[in-house]
The first five atom37 places (N, CA, C, CB, O) and aatype in JSON, in Angstrom:
{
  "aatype": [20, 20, 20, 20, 20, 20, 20, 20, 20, 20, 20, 20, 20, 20, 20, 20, 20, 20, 20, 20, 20, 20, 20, 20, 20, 20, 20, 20, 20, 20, 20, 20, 20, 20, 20, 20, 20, 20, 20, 20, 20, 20, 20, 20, 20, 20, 20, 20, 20, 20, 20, 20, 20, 20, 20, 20, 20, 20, 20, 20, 20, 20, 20, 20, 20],
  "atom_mask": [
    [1, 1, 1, 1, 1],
    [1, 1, 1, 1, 1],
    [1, 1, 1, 1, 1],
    [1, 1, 1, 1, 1],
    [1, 1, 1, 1, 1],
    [1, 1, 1, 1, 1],
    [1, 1, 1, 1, 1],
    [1, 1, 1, 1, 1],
    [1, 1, 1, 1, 1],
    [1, 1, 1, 1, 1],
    [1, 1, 1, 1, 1],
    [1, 1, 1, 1, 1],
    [1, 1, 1, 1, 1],
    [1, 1, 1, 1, 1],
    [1, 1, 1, 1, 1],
    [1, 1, 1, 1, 1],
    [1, 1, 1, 1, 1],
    [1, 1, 1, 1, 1],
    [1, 1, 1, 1, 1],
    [1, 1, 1, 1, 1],
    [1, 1, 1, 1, 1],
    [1, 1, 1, 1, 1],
    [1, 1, 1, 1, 1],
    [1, 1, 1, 1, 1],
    [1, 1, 1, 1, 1],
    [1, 1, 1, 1, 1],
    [1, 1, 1, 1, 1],
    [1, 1, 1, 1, 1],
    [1, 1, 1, 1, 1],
    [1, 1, 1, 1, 1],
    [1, 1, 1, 1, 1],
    [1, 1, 1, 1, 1],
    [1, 1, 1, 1, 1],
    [1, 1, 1, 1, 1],
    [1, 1, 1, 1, 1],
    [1, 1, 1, 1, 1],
    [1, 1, 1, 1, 1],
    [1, 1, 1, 1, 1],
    [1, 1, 1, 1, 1],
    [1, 1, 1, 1, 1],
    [1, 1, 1, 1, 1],
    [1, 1, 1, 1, 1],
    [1, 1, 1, 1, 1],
    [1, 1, 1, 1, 1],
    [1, 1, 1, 1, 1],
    [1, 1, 1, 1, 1],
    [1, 1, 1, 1, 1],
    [1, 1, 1, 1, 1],
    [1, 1, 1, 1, 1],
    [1, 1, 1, 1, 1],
    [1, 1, 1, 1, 1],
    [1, 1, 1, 1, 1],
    [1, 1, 1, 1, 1],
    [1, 1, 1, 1, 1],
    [1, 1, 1, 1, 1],
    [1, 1, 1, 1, 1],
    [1, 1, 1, 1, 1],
    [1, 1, 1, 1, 1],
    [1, 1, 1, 1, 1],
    [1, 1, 1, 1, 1],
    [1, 1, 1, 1, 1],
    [1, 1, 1, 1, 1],
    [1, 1, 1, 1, 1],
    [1, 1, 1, 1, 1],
    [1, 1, 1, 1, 1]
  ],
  "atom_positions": [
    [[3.68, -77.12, 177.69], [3.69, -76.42, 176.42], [3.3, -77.35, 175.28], [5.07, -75.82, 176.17], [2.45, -76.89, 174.52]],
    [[3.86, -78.87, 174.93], [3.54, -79.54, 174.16], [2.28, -80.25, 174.42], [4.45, -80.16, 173.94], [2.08, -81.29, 173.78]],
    [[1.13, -79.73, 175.51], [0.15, -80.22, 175.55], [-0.84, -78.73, 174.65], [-0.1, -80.78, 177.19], [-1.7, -78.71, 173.78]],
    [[-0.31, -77.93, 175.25], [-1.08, -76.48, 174.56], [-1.23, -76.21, 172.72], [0.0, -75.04, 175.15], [-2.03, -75.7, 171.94]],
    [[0.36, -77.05, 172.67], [0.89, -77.0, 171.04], [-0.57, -77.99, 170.38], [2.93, -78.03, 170.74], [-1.32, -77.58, 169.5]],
    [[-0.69, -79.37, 171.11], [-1.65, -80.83, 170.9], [-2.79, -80.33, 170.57], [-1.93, -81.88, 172.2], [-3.44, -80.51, 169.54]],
    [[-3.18, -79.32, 172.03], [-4.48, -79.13, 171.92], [-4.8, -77.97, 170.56], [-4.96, -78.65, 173.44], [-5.62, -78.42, 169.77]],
    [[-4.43, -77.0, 170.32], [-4.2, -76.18, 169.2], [-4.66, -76.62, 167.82], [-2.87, -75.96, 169.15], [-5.58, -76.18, 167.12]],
    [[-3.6, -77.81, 167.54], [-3.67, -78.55, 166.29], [-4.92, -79.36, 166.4], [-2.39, -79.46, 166.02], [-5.74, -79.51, 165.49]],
    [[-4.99, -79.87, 167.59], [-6.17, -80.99, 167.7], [-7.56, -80.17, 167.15], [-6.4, -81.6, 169.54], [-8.26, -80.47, 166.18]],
    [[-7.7, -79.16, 167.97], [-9.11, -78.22, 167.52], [-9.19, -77.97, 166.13], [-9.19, -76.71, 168.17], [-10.21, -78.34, 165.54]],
    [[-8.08, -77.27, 165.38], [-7.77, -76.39, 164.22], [-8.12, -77.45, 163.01], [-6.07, -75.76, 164.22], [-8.61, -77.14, 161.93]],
    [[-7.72, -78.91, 163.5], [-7.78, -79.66, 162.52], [-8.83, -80.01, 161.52], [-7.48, -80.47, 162.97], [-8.75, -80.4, 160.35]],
    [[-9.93, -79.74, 162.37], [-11.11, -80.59, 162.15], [-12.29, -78.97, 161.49], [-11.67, -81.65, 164.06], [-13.5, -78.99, 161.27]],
    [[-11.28, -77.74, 161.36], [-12.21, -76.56, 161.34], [-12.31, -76.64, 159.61], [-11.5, -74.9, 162.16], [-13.33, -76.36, 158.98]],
    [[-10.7, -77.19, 158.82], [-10.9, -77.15, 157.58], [-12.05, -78.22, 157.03], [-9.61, -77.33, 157.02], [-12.55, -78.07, 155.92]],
    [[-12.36, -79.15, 157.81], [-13.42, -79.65, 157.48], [-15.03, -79.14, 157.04], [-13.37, -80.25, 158.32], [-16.02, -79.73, 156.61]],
    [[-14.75, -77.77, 157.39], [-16.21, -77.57, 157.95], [-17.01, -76.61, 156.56], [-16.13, -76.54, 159.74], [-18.03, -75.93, 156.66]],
    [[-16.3, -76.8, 155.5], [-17.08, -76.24, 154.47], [-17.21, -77.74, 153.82], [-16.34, -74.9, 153.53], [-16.97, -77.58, 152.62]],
    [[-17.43, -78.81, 154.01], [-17.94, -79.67, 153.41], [-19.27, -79.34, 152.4], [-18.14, -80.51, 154.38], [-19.43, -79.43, 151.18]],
    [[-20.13, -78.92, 153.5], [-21.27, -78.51, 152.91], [-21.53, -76.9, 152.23], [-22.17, -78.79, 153.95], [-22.72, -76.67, 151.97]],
    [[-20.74, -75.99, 151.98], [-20.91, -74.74, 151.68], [-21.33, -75.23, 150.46], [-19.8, -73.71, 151.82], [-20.94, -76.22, 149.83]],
    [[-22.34, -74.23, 150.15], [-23.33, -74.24, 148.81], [-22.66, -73.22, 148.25], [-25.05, -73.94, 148.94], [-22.76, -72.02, 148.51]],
    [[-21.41, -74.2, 146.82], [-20.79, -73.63, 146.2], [-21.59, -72.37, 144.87], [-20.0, -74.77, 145.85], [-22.59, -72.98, 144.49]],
    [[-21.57, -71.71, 144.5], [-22.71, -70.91, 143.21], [-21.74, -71.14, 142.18], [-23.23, -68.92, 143.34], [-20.51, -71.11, 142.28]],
    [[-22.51, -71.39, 141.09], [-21.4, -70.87, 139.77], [-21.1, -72.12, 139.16], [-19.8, -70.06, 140.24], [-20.6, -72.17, 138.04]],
    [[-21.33, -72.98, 139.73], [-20.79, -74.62, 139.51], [-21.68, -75.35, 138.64], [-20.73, -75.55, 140.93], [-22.7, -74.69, 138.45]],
    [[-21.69, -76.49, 138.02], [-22.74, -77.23, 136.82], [-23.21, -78.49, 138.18], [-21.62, -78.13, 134.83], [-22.57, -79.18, 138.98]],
    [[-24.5, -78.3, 137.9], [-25.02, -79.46, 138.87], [-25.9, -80.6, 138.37], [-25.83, -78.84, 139.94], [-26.65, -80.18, 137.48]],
    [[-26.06, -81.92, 138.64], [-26.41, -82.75, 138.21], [-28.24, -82.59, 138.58], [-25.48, -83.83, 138.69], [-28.62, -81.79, 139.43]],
    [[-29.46, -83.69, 137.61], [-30.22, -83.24, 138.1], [-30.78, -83.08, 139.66], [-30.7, -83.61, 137.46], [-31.52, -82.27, 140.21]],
    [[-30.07, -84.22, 140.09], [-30.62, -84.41, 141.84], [-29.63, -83.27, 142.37], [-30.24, -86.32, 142.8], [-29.16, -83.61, 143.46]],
    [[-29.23, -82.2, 141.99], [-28.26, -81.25, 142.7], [-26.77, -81.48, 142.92], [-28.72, -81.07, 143.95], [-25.94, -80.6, 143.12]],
    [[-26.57, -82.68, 142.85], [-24.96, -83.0, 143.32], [-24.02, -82.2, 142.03], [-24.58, -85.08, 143.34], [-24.62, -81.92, 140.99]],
    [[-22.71, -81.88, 142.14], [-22.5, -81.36, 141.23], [-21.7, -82.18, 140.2], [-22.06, -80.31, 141.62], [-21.31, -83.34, 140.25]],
    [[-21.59, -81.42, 139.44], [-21.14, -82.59, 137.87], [-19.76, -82.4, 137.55], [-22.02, -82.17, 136.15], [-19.06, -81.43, 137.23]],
    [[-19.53, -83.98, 137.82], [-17.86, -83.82, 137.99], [-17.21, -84.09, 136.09], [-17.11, -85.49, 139.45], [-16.07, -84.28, 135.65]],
    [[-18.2, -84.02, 135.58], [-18.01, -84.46, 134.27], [-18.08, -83.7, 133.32], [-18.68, -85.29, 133.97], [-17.85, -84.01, 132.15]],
    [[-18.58, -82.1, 133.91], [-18.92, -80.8, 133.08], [-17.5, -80.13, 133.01], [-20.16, -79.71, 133.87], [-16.48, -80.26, 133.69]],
    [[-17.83, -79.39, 131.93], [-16.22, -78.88, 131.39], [-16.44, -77.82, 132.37], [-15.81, -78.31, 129.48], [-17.4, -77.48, 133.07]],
    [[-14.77, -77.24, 132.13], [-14.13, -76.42, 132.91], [-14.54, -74.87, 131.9], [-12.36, -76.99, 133.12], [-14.51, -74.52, 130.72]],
    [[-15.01, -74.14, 133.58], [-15.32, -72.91, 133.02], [-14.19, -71.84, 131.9], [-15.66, -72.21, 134.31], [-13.04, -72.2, 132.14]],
    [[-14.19, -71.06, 131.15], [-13.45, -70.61, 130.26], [-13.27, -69.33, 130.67], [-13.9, -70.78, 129.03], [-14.35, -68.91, 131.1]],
    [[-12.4, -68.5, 130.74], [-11.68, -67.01, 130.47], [-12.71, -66.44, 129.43], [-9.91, -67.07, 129.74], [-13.66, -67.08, 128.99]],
    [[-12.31, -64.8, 129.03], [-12.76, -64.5, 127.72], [-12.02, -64.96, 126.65], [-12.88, -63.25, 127.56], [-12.55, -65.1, 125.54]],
    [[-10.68, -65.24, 126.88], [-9.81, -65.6, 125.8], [-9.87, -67.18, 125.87], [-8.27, -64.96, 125.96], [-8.73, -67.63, 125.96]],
    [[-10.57, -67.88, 125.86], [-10.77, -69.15, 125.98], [-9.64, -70.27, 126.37], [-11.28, -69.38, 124.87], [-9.35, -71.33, 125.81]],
    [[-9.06, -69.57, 127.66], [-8.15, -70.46, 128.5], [-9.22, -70.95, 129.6], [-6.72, -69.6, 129.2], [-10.37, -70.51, 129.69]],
    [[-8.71, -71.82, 130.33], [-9.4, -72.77, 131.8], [-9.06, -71.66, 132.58], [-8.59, -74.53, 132.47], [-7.99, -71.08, 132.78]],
    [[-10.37, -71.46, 133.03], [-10.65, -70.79, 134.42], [-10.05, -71.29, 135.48], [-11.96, -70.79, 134.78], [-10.68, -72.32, 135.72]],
    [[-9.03, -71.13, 136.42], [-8.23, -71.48, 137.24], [-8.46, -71.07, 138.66], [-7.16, -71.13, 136.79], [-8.13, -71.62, 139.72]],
    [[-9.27, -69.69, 138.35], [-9.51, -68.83, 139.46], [-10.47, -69.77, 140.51], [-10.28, -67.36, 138.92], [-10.91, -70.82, 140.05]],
    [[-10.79, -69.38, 141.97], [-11.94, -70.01, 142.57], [-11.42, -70.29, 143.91], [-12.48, -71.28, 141.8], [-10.36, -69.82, 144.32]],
    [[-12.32, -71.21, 144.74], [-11.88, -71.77, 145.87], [-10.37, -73.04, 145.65], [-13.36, -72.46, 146.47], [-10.37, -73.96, 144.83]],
    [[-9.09, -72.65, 146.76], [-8.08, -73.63, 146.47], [-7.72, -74.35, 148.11], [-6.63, -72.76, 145.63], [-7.66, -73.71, 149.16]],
    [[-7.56, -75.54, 148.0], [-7.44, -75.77, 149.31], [-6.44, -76.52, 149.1], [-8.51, -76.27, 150.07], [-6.56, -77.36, 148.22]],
    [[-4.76, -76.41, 150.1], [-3.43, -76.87, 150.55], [-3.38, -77.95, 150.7], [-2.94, -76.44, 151.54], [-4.38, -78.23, 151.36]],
    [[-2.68, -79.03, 150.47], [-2.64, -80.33, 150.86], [-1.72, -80.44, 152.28], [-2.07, -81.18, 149.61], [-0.53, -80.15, 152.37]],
    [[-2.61, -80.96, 153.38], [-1.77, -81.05, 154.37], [-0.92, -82.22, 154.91], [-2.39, -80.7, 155.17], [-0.49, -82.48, 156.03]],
    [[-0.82, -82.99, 153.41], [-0.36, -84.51, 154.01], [1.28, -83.95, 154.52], [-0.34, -86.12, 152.47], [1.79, -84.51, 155.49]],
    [[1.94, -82.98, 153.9], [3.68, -82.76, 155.22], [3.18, -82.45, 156.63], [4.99, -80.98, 154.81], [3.98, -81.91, 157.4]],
    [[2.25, -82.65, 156.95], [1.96, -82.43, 158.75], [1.81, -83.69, 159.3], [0.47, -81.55, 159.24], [2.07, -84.02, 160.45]],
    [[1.28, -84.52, 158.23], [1.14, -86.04, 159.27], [2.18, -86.64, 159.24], [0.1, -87.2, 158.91], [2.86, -86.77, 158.22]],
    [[2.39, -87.0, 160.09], [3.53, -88.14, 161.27], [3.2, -89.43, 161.57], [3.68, -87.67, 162.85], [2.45, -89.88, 162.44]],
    [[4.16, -90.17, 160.38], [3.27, -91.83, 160.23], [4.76, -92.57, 160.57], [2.36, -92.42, 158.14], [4.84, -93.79, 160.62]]
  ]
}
């Protein structure tokens, strides 16, 4: 069973990896394409920070050091 549990995590792990490359839209990009980590943050109509978008979990409580 704790080899089935191994193998599970072992596969699953490496799947959040896999939008590395998704060609985000909507984003400010530099001229060579990379995007611009230095461009302001998109705005609401009421001129709050856009918050909305892609969010990804921090999984550092799973590793076992």
């Amino acid at each position: 069973m704790k080899s089935v549990v191994f193998a599970v995590v072992a596969i699953s792990a490496p799947l959040a990896a896999q939008w590395l490359n998704y060609p985000t839209k909507d984003i400010p990009r530099t001229a060579d394409g990379k995007p611009s980590l230095s461009a302001p943050a998109p705005k609401t109509a009421d001129g709050k920070p856009d918050l909305s978008g892609m969010w990804e979990g921090s999984f550092k409580y799973l590793q076992t050091s």
